[in-house]
N, C-alpha and C positions, 0 to 999 in steps of 0.2 A: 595578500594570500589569494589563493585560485583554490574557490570551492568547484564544486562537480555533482549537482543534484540529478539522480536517475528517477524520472519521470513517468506515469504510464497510463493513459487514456482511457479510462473503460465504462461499460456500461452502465447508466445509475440503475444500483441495484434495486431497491425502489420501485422502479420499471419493468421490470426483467419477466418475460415470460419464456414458457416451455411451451414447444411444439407437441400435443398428444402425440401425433404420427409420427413424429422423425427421435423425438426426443432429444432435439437440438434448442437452442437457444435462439427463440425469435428476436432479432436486433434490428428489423424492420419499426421505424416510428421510436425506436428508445431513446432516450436520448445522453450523450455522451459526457463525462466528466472525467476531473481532473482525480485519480487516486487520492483519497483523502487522507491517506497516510502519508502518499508522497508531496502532500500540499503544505504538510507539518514540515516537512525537511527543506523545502525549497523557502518556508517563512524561516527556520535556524539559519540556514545558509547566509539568507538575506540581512538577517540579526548581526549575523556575525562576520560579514563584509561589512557591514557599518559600523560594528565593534572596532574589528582589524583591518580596514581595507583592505582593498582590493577586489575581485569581480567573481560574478557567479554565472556558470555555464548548464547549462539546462542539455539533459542527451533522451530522448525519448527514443523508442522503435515500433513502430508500427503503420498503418494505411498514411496515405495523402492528408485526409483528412483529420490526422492528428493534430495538423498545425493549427488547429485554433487551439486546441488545450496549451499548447507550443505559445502563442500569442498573449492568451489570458495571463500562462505563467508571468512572460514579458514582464506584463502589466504591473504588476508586484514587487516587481525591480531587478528583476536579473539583466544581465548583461549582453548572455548570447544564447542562442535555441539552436541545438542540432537533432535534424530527423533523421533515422536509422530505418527506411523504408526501400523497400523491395519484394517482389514474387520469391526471389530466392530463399525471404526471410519468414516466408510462411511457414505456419505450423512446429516454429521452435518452441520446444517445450522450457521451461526453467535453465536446462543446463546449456539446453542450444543458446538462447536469449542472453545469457550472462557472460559466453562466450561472443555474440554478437557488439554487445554493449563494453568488454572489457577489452574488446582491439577498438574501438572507437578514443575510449579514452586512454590508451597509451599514443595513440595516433595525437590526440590530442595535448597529450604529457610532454609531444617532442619537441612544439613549438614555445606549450605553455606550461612549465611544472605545474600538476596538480598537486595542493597540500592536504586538501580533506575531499571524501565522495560520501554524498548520504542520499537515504532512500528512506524511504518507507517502509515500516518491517514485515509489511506482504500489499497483495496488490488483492481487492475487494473480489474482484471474476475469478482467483486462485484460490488465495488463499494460502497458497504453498511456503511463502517467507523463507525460500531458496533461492531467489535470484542475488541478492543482496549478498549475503556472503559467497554465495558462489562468483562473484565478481571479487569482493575481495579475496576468495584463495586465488583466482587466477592473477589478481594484479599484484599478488606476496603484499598484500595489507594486512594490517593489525583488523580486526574488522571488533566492534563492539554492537552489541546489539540491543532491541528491545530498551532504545535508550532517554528517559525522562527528563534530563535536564543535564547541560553541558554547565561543567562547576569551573572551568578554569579553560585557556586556550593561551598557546602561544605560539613562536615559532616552530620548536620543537615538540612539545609533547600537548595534550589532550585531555581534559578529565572529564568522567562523566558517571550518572548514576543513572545504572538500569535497574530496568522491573523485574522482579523475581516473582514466584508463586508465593515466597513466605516472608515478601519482604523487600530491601533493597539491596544494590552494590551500588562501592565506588572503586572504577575505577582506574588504570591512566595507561597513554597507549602513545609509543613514538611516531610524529608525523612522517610521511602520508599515511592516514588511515582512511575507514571507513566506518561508517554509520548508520544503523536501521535505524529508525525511531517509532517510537508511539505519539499516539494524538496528544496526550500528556504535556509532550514537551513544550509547548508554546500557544497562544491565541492567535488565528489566523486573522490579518489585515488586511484593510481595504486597497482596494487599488488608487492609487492618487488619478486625478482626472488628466495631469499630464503625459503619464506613463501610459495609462486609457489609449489616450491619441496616439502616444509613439507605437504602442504594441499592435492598433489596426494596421498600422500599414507594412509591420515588420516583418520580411521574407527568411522566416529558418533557412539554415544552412542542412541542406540532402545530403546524404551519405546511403547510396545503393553497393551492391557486391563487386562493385569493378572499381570505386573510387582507390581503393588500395586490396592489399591481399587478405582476400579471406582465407580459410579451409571451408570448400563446401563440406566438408565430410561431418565438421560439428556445429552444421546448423541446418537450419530447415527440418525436416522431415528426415531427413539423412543422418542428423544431428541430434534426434531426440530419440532418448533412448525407453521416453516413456509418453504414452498419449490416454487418449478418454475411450476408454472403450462405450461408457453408456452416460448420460446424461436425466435424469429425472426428476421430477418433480412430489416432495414428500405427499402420502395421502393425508387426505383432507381430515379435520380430528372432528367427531361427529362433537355437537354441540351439550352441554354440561344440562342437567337437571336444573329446573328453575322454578324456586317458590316467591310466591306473592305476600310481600306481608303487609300490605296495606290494609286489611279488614281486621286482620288477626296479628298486629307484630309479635306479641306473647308467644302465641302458638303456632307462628311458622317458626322464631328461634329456639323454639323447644324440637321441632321436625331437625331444623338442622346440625341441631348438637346431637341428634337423637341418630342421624346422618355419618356423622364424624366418627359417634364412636360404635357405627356399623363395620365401617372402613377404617378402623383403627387410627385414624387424625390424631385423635386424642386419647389419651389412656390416664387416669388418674396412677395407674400402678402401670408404668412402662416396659418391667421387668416381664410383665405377664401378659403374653400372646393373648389378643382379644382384648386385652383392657380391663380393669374392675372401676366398678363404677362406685 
């Protein structure tokens, strides 16, 4: 079987600072990883080529210096790395990107039927958890999302239990599909020290906007139909009331119950605004 894990490099959030003046995103000094949601899909992918054989192709899009996230994946045992970089490819928002990434892999379907594509069910710098299925409405995939654990696979059909707010589902989709996932789904493994070796010296396979036919018209800038007008950083929360009860424990937790049911914390009668004590 020929998996298809969609990949995507971003800044460790962790790191991430805000420009006061520009209210941009300083990326100067941050330092770069692998989406961690898309790190859980490319470890199922890998799972489940050595479940079912067969191989797993890694498609990222963005800068040059992607290719080491491209690399590292390697490392872990995939098979092939393509980078989707280009000037032209700047500034695609979700719908331009998914459009970018879903002619790559039909491009890729002609040599190599894809059976399964999974992702990540959003990317850490978005958030948005629209490229994923927007890739599968354009490739006419079954797409399942938000998905915690794959219960069955075979040639043909798919099963699997996603995350709900009140709970779970199961349930089954005919191949080729697609797949978002949560961290849920599996434990991330280490890289073997031979795969280490292979992946330093391993040159992804480029894909710029001339390799085959694009439409510049739904990608780039041209192509998004939606962008950031403002970027900021939340204000800072002033710091909380602080008692000492090291002389007095007794009588600072009398202060703080005394505290609670100021601010209504606590209410011995719930019913009644204010609380009765």
């Amino acid at each position: 079987m020929h998996f298809v894990v969609c990949l995507k490099q971003v800044p460790d959030s962790s790191e991430v600072r805000i420009d006061p003046k520009t209210n941009t995103l300083m990326r100067e000094g941050v330092p770069s990883i692998i989406n961690p949601y898309d790190a859980h899909a490319l470890e199922e992918a890998i799972r489940l080529k050595e479940k079912m054989g067969g191989k797993v192709t890694i498609v990222t899009m963005g800068p040059p210096q992607a290719k080491e996230a491209l690399r590292k994946a390697m490392s872990f045992g995939a098979d092939r790395a393509i980078l989707l970089s280009d000037r032209a490819f700047g500034g695609s928002d979700s719908l331009a990107t998914a459009y970018i990434i879903t002619q790559a892999i039909l491009k890729i379907n002609e040599t190599d039927p894809v059976d399964l594509v999974l992702a990540g069910k959003e990317a850490i710098d978005g958030d948005t958890a629209q490229t994923g299925p927007g890739i599968a409405s354009r490739l006419g995939f079954p797409q399942l999302t938000y998905v915690i654990k794959v219960t069955d696979i075979n040639k043909d059909t798919i099963t699997v239990q996603r995350k709900l707010e009140t709970g779970k589902e199961v349930v089954q989709a005919k191949l080729p599909a697609l797949l978002t996932v949560e961290k849920e789904l599996n434990d991330l493994r280490y890289a073997s020290l031979p795969n280490m070796m292979k992946a330093a010296s391993y040159e992804p396979e480029m894909i710029d906007s001339k390799s085959f036919e694009f439409d510049v018209t739904q990608m780039g800038l041209k192509g998004s139909p939606t962008s950031v007008n403002k970027i900021f950083a939340p204000p800072a929360r002033s710091g909380g009331e602080t008692f000492d009860g090291t002389k007095d424990p007794q009588g600072v937790a009398a202060q703080v119950v005394e505290k609670m049911f100021q601010h209504n914390i606590i209410m011995v009668n719930p019913a009644a605004k204010g609380g009765n004590r």
